[in-house]
ZAVO-540373 format. One line per 10 residues: number of its first residue (from 1); their letters; for each residue x, y, z of C-alpha. Coordinates in pm, 1 decimal, always signed. Layout:
<nodes>
NUM = a = X:Y:Z; ... .
</nodes>
This chain:
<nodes>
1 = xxxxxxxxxx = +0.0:+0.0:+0.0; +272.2:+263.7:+97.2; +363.7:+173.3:-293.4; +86.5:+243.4:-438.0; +102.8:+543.4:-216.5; +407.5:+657.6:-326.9; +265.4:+601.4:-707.5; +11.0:+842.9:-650.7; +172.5:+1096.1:-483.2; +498.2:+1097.6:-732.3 .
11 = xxxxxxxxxx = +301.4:+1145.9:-1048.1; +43.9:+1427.8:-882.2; +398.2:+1615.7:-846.7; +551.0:+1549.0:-1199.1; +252.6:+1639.8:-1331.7; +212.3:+1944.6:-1139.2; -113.7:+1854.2:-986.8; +82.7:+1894.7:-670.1; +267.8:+2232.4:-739.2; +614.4:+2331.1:-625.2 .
21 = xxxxxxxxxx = +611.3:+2494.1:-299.8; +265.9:+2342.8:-177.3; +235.5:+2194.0:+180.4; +169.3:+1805.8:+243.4; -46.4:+1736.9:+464.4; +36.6:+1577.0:+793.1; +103.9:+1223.3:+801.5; -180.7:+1204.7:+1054.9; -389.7:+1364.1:+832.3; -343.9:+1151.5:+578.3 .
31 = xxxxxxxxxx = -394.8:+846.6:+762.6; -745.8:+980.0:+922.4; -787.4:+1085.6:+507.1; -723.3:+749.6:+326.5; -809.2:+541.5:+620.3; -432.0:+326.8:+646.5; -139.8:+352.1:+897.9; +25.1:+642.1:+969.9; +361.6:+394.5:+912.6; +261.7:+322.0:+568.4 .
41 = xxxxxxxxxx = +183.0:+701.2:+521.6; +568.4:+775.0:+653.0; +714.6:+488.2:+465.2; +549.8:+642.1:+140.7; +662.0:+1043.7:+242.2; +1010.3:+963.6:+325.0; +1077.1:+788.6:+16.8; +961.2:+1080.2:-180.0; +1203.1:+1333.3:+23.3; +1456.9:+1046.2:-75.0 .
51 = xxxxxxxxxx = +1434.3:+1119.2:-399.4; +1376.9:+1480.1:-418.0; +1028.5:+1527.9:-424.5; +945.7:+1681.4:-141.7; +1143.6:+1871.1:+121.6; +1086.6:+1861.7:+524.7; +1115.3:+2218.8:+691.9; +1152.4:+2185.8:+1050.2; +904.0:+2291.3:+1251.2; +691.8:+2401.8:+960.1 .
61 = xxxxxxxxxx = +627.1:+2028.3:+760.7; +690.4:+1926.3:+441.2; +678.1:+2060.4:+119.7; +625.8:+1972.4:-273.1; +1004.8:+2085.8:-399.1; +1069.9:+2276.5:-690.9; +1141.0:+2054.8:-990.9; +1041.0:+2097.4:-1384.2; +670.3:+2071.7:-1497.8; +657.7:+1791.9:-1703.7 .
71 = xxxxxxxxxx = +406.0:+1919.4:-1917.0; +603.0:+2158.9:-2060.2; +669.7:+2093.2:-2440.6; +1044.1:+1891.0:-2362.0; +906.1:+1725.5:-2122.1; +570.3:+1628.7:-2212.1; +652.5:+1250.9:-2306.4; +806.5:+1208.5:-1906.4; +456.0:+1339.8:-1814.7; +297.1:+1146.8:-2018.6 .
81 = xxxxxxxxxx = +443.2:+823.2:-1893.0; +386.1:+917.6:-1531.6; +32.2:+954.4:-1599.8; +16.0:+601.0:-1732.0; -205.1:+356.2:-1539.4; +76.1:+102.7:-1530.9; +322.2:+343.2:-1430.7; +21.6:+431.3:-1120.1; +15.7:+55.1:-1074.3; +424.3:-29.2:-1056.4 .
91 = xxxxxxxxxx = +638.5:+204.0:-1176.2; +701.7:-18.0:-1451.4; +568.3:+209.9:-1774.5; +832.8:+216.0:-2040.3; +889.1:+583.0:-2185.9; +751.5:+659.7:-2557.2; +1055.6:+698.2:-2752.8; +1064.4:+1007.2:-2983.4; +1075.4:+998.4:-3376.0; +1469.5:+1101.5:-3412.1 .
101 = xxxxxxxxxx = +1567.3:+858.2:-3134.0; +1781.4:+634.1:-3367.8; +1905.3:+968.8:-3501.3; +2148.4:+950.6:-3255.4; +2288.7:+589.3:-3358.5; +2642.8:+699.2:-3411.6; +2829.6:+554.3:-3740.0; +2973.4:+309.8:-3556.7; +2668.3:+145.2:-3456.4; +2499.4:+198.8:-3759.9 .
111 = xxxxxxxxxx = +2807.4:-23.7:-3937.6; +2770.7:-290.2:-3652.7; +2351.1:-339.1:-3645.5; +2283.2:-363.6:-4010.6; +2228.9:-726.0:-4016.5; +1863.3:-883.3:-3890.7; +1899.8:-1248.6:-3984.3; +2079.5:-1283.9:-3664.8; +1818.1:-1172.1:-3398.1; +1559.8:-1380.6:-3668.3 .
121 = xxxxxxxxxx = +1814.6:-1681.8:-3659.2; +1760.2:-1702.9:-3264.0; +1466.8:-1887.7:-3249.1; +1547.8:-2131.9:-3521.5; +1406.5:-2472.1:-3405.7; +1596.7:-2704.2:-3755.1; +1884.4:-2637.4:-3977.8; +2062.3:-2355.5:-3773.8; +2408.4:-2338.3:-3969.0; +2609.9:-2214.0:-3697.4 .
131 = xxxxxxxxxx = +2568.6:-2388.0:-3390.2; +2636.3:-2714.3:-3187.4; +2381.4:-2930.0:-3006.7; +2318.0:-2810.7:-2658.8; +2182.2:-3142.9:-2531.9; +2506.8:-3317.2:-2630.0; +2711.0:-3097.0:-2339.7; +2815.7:-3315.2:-2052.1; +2606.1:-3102.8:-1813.7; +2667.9:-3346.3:-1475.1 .
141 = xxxxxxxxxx = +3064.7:-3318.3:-1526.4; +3034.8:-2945.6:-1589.3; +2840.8:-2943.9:-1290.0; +3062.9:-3099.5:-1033.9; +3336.4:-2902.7:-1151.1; +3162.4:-2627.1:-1109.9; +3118.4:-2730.2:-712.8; +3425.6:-2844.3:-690.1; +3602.6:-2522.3:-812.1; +3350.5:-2294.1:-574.3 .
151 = xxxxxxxxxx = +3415.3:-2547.0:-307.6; +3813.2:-2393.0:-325.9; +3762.9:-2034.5:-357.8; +4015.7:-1802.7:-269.8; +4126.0:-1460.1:-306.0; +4294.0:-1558.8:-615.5; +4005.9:-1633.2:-757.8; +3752.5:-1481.1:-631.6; +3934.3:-1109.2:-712.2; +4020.8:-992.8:-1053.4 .
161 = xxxxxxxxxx = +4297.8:-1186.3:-1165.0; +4670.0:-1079.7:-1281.7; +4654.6:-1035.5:-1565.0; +5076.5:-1042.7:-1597.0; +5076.1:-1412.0:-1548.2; +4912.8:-1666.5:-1749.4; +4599.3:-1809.2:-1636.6; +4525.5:-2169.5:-1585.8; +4293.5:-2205.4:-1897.4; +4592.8:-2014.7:-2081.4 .
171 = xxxxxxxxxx = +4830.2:-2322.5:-1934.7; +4548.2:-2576.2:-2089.9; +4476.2:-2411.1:-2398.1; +4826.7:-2391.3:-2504.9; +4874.7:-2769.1:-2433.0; +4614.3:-2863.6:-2598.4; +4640.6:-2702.5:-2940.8; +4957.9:-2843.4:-2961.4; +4832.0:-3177.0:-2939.8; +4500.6:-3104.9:-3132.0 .
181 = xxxxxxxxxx = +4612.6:-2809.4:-3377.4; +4952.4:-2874.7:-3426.1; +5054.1:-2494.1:-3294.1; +5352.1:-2506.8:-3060.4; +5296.5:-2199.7:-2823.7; +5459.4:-2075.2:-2459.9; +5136.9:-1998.2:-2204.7; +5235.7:-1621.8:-2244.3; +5162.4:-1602.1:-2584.4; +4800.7:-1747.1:-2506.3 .
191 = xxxxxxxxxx = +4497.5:-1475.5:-2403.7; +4125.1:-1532.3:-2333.6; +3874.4:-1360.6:-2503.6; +3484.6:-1354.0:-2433.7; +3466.2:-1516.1:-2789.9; +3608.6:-1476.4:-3154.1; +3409.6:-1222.2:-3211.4; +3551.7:-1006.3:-2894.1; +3895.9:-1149.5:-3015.7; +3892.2:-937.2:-3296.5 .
201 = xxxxxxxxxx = +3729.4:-617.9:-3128.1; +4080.8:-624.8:-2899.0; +4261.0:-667.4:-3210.8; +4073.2:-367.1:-3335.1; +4186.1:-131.9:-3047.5; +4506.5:-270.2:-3009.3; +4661.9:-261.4:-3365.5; +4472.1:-13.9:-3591.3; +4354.5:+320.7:-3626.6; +4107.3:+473.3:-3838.5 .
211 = xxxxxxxxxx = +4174.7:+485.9:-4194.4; +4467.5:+207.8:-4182.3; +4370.1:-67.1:-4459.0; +4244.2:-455.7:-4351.6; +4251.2:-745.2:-4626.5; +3920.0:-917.4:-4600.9; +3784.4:-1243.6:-4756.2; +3572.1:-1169.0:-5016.2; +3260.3:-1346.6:-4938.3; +3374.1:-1342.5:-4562.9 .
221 = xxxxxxxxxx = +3198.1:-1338.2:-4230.9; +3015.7:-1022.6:-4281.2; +2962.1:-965.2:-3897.7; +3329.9:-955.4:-3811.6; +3399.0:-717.3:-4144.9; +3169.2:-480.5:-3992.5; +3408.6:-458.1:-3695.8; +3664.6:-285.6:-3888.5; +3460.5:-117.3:-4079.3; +3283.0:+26.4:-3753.2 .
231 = xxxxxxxxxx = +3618.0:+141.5:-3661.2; +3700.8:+354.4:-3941.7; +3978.7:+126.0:-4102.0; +3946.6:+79.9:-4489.2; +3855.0:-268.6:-4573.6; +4002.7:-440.6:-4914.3; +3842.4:-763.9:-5073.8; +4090.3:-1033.5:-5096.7; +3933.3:-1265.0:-5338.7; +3837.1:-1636.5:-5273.3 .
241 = xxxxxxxxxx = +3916.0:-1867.9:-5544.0; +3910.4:-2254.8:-5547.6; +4184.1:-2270.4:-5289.3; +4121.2:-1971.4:-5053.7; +4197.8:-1648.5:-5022.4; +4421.8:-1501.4:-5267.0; +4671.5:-1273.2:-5132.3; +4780.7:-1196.4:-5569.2; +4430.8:-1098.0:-5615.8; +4394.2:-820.6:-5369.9 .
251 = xxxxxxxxxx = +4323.4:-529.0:-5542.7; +4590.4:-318.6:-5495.0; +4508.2:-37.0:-5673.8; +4230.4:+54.4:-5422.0; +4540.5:+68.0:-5164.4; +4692.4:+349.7:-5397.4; +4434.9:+518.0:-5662.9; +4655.3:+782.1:-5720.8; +4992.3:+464.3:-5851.8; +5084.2:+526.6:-6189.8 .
261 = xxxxxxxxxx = +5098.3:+156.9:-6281.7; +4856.0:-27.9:-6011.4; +5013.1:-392.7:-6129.6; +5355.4:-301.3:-5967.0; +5203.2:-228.9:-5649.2; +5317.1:-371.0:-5303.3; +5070.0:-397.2:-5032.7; +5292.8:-259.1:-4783.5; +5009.7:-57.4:-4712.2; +4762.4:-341.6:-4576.0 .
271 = xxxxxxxxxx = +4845.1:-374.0:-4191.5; +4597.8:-653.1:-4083.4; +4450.8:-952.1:-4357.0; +4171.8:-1163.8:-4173.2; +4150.7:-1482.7:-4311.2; +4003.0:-1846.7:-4269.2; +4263.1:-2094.9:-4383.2; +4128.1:-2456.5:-4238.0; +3752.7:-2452.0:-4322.9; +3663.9:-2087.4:-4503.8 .
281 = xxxxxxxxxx = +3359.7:-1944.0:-4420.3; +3150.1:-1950.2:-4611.0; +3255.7:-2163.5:-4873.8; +3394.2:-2444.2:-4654.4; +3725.8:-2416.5:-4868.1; +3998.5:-2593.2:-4666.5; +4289.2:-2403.8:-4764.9; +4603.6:-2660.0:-4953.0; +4990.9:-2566.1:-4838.0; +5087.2:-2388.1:-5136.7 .
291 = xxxxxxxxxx = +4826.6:-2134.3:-5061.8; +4926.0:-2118.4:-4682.5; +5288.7:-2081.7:-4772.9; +5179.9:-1774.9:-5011.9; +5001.8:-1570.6:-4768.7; +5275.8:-1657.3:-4486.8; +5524.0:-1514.7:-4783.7; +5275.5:-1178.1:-4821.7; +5261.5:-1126.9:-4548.3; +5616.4:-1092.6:-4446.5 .
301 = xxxxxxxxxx = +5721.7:-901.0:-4810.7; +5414.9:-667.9:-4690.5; +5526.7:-663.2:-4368.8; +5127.0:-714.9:-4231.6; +4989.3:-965.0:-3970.0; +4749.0:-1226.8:-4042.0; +4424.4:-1278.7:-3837.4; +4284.8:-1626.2:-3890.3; +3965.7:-1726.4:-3733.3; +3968.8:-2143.7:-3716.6 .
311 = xxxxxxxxxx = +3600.5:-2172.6:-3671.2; +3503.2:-2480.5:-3655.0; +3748.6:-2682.7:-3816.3; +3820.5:-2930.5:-3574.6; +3483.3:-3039.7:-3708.8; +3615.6:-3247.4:-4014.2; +3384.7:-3596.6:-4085.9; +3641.1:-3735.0:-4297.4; +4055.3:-3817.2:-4240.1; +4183.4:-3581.5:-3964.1 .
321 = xxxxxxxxxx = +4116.8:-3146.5:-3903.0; +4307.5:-2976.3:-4108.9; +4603.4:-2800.8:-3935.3; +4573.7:-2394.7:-3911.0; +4791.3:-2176.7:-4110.4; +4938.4:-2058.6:-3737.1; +5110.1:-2402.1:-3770.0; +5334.1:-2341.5:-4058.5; +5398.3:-2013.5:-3912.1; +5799.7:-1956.3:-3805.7 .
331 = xxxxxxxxxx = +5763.9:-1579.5:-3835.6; +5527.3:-1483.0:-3582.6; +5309.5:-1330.5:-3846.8; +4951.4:-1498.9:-3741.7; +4731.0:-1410.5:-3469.7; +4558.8:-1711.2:-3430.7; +4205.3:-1692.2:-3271.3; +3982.4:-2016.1:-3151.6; +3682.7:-2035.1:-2941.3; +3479.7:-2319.5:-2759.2 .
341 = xxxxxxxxxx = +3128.1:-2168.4:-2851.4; +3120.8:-2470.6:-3154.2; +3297.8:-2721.0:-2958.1; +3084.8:-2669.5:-2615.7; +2804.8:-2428.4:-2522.4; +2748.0:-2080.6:-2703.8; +2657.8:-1939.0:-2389.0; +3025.1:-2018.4:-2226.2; +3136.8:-1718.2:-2441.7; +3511.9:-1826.9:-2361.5 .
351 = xxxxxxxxxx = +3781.3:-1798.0:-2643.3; +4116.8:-1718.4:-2691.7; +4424.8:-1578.7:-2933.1; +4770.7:-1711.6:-2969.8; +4970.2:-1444.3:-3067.9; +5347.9:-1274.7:-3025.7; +5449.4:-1257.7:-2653.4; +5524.3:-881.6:-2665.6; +5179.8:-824.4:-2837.6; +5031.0:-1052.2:-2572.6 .
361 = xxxxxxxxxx = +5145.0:-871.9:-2299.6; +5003.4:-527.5:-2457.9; +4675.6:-691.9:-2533.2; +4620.6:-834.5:-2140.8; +4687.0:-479.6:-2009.4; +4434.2:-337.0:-2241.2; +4199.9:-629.4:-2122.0; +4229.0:-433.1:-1775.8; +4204.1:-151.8:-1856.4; +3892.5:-187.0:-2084.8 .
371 = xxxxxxxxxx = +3745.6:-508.3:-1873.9; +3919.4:-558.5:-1582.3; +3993.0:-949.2:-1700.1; +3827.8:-1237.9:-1809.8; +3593.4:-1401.7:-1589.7; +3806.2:-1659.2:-1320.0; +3539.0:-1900.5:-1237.2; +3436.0:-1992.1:-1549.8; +3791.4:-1977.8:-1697.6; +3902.7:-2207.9:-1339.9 .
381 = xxxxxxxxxx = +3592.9:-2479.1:-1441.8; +3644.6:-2471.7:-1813.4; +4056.1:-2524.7:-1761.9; +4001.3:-2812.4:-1502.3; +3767.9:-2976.8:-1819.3; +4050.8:-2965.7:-2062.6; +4280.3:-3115.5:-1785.5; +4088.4:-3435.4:-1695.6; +3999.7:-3490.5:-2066.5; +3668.1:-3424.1:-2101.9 .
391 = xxxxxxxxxx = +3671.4:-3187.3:-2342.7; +3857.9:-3431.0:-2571.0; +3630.3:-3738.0:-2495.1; +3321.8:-3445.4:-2564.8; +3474.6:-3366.9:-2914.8; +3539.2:-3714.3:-3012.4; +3178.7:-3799.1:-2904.7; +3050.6:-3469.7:-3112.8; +3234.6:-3529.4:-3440.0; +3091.8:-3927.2:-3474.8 .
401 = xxxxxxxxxx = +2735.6:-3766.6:-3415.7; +2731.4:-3465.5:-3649.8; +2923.1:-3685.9:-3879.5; +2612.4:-3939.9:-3901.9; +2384.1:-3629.5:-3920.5; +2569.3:-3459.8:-4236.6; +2537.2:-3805.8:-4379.8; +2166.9:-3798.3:-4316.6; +2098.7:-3409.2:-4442.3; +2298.7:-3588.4:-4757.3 .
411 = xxxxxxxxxx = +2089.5:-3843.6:-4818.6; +1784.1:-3648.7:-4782.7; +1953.6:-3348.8:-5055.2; +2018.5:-3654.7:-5312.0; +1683.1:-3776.4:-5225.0; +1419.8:-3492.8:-5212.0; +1625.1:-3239.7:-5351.6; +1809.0:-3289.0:-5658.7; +1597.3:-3044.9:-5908.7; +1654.3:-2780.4:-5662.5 .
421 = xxxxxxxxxx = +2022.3:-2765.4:-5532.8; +2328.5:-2888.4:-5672.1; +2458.5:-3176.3:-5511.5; +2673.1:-3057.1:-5263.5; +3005.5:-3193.3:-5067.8; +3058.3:-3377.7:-4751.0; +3248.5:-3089.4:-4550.1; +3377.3:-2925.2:-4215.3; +3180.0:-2737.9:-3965.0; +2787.9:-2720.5:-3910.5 .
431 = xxxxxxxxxx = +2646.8:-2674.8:-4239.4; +2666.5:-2769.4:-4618.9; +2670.4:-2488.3:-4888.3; +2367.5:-2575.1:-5079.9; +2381.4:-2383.7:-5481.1; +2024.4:-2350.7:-5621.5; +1986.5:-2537.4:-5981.2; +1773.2:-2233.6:-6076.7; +1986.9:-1880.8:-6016.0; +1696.8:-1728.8:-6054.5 .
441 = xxxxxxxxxx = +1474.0:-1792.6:-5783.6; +1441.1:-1488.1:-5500.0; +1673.7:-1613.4:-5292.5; +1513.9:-1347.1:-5025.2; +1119.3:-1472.0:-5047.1; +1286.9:-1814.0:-4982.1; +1449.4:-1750.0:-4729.4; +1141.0:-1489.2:-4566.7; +980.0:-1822.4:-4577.8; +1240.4:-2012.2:-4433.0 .
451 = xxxxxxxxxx = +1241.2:-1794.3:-4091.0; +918.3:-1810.8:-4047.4; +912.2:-2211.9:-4029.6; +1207.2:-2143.2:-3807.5; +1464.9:-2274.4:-4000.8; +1772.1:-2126.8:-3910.7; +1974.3:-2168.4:-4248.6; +2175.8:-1860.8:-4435.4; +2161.8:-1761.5:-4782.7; +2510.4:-1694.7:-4881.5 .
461 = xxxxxxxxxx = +2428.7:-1379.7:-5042.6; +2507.1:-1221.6:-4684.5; +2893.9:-1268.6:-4663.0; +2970.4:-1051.4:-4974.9; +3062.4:-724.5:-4877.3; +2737.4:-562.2:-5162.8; +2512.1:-840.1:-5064.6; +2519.1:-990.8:-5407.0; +2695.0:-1323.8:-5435.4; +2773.0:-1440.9:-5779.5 .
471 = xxxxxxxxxx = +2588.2:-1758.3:-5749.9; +2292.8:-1781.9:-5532.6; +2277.5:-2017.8:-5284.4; +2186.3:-2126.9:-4913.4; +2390.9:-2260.0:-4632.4; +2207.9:-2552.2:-4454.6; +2265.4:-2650.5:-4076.3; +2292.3:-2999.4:-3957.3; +2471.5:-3016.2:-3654.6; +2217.0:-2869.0:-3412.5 .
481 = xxxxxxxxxx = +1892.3:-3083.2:-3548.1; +1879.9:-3497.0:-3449.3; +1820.4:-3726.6:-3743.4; +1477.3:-3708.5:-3709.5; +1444.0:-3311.6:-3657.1; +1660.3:-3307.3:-4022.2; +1337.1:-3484.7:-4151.7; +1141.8:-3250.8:-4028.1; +1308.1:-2937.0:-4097.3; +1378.1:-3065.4:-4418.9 .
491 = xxxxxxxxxx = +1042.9:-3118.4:-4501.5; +976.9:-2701.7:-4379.7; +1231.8:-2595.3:-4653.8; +1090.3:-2807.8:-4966.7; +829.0:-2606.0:-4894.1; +948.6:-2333.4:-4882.0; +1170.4:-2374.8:-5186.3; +860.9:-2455.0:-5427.3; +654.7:-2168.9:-5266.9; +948.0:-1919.4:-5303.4 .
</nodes>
């Protein structure tokens, strides 16, 4: 009741019902008046004079304070809100926004929120290209770690932690990528991340400025392009042919408009080149060694640092992962970035870079400065399951089950689908690149249609930098989806297909 109370009596003030200056009744008054407690009557008065609505005088009582009418013309829409029966009822009302309010979106976030098929690919319930079953995580082992970690809580860990030494999960991380990746790294050289994504953000801050130039896979993972793009930093397509990325196909005379004879360039001017060398996304490409050996030899003639984001490939159905082009590298020119949202949970949001120990130490200090540090617990649990081998045992277990389920999502292509998509390859990672027959079918109505039957695939249109991919097609999930929820789901898109 003193709530309700304090409802009342708040928005007879903003509105200016109550006006500045006028004198509250007594609290004994009030109580006689409304026929409650003189305590919930206090309760409700002194948390108004809390907040600056009214003002106690000694000896004289208290008083509506002086504050801005809400109904002027500014303020109209607060007024309005406070007059809202919700807002009466719990002090809950959201506030009307005004016409210009994404007006004020600067250009960074206008280069970072373009894209809506993410926030539409949440509630996929089949084919969601990008992410791992859920219900395969070993929740009871993650779970007693979890207590047994809390259960030895210090002030190591339960304080931010320094960031000048490496970090248990740092230890395990660099062990095991030596074993599973084939990259031979010293602890130092290892830092977490809160994902690939945030990988690259701290890569951002720590090695570029506005205006400096970025090689970028052209098609490429749109959402990390729009990172450096956000930031100011002019981004270069680096072509994609039947091996990769092509480091002789940049275009060099975008580096230098002004060059005389654009052939004899150099792209000394490129400082960062963001590639994906063991499963590119999104053509599934795994890159050969010539190719790796070319960029590596770029690279250091340019004098630029390669970013390369292994997502994913550890997911390979047939013969062994590919290794990363950070393990041919002697020349400390690849910043290699991994993350366990494919391998694990997405929700862990837990990932890491291997890069050179001087830029290591530069990158932790900027972690706390700009976030303090990674989160302990979760790095202390998530280090103790790489120890005792259950994230090895979880991946081996993964890989034979998404393997049977890319076999199925084959079977049903060949079967129900061969007048509509090309048949496509058995490949790395979550999903198959699927090329429509027909290139000229709206690749947009089909896949309108797609999201809502909550299928969560991609049409591949979105990784080119103008939205227009040479060759329409759409990438379909399998990992997520059981055997029999590929049936399903597949069934949804057939539909959808000879609707669209």
């Amino acid at each position: 009741m003193h709530r309700q109370l304090y409802n009342r009596l708040r928005e007879l003030v903003l509105s200016g019902v109550l006006p500045s200056g006028a004198r509250m009744p007594s609290s004994r008054a009030l109580s006689e008046r409304l026929g409650v407690s003189r305590f919930t009557i206090v309760t409700a008065l002194d948390q108004l004079i809390a907040e600056g609505y009214l003002r106690p005088v000694a000896g004289s009582g208290i008083f509506v304070e002086a504050i801005p009418n809400l109904q002027a013309p500014p303020l109209a829409s607060l007024g309005a809100r406070a007059n809202t029966p919700d807002n009466a009822r719990d002090g809950t009302a959201e506030a009307p926004e005004t016409n210009d309010t994404l007006r004020l979106l600067s250009q960074r976030a206008q280069s970072l929120c373009w894209r809506e098929s993410i926030s539409r690919n949440k509630s996929a319930r089949y084919l969601h290209m990008s992410a791992p079953d859920h219900r395969l995580f070993p929740f009871q082992i993650w779970s007693k770690l979890t207590k047994e970690v809390m259960s030895r809580i210090d002030s190591r860990t339960a304080y931010y932690r320094d960031t000048d030494e490496p970090s248990l999960l740092e230890q395990q991380i660099a062990t095991q990528v030596a074993l599973s990746r084939g990259i031979r790294c010293a602890p130092e050289e290892v830092v977490t991340t809160f994902g690939a994504h945030h990988a690259v953000s701290l890569l951002t801050e720590l090695l570029l400025d506005p205006q400096d130039d970025v090689a970028f896979e052209e098609p490429g993972m749109s959402a990390v392009r729009s990172i450096f793009q956000s930031h100011g930093c002019r981004v270069h397509p680096m072509p994609v042919d039947a091996f990769g990325a092509d480091p002789a196909a940049l275009d060099t005379a975008s580096l230098n408009p002004a060059a005389l004879d654009p052939t004899a360039l150099s792209a000394r001017k490129v400082k960062l080149a963001f590639v994906t060398a063991a499963k590119q996304q999104p053509l599934t490409i795994a890159m050969p060694v010539k190719r790796k050996l070319e960029l590596l030899l770029w690279a250091a003639e340019s004098g630029a640092l390669l970013i390369e984001d292994d997502l994913g490939s550890e997911f390979r159905y047939k013969g062994r992962p590919i290794p990363p082009l950070k393990a041919l590298d002697q020349d400390n020119r690849v910043i290699y970035i991994g993350a366990f949202s494919m391998s694990l949970l997405q929700t862990l949001r837990v990932g890491y870079m291997i890069m050179p120990r001087t830029l290591a130490a530069q990158c932790r200090r900027l972690i706390q400065v700009r976030y303090r540090a990674m989160p302990q617990l979760s790095e202390q649990i998530l280090a103790r399951f790489i120890e005792d081998g259950h994230f090895t045992r979880h991946l081996h277990k993964t890989r034979r089950i998404y393997a049977r389920r890319q076999e199925r999502l084959l079977e049903i292509l060949h079967r129900n689908f061969h007048d509509s998509f090309e048949p496509p390859d058995f490949t790395a990672g979550f999903y198959n690149l699927c090329y429509f027959k027909d290139q000229s079918r709206d690749e947009d109505n089909i896949l309108t249609r797609c999201n809502d039957g909550r299928l969560g695939v991609e049409q591949l249109s979105y990784y080119y930098r103008n939205r227009q991919a040479p060759k329409k097609g759409l990438l379909i999930g399998f990992a997520s989806s059981t055997e029999d929820e590929l049936e399903r789901g597949m069934e949804i898109l057939k539909a959808c297909v000879r609707d669209g």
